[in-house]
N, C-alpha and C positions, 0 to 999 in steps of 0.2 A: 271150585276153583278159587283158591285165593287172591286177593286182587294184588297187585305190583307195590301201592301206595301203602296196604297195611301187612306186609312180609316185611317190606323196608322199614316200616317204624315198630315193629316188635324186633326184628334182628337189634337193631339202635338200643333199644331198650332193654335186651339180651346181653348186648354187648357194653353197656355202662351196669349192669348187674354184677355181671363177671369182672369189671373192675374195679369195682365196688369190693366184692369178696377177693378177689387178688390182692388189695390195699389189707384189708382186714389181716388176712392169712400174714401180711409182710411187717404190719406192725407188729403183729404176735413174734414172728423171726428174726426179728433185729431188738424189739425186748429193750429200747431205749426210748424214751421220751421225746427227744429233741428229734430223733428219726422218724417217730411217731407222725409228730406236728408237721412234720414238712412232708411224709405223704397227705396225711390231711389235708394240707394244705392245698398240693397237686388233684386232689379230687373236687377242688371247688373250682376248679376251671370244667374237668368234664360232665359237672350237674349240666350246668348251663349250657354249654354248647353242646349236649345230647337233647335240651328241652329245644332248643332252639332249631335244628335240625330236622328232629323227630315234629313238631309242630310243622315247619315247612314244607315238610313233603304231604304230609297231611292236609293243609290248604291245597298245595299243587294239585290232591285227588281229589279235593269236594270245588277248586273253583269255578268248573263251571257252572255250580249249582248253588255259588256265593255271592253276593254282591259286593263289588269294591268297599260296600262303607262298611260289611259284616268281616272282611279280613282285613281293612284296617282295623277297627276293635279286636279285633282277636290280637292283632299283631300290637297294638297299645297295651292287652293285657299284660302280655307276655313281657316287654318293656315295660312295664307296672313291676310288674313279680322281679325280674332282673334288678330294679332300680331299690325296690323294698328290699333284699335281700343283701344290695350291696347299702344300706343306710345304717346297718347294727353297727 
């Protein structure tokens, strides 16, 4: 039996894949530059808010078995990486 916490965070991770390769596939289709960059551009919002998600419900499954001060660090990393990522 699989458990409810990791179906929902591979589905997540399935589902920013396939948008991933759906971007790909569309820049190849439209075959312009400027349309390029502005799907690119549209995929830098769903990194993040699939990592952010996908991470959430994954604490939701281990917190009983977490301590508050282990999923604030987790959730500081995570704000870490979001913050380094928006610094380039």
């Amino acid at each position: 039996m699989i458990e409810k916490a990791v179906l929902i965070m591979a589905l997540l991770r399935l589902l920013s894949g396939s948008i991933e390769v759906f971007a790909g596939f569309l820049m190849l289709r439209m075959n312009d530059i400027e349309k390029a960059l502005i799907i690119n551009s549209s995929l830098a919002l769903v990194g993040p808010i699939i990592l952010i998600t996908t991470t959430t419900v994954g604490l939701f499954g281990v917190s009983e078995k977490l301590s508050f001060f282990k999923i604030a660090c987790i959730f500081s990393g995570v704000a870490l990486i979001l913050i380094g990522i928006k610094s380039k």
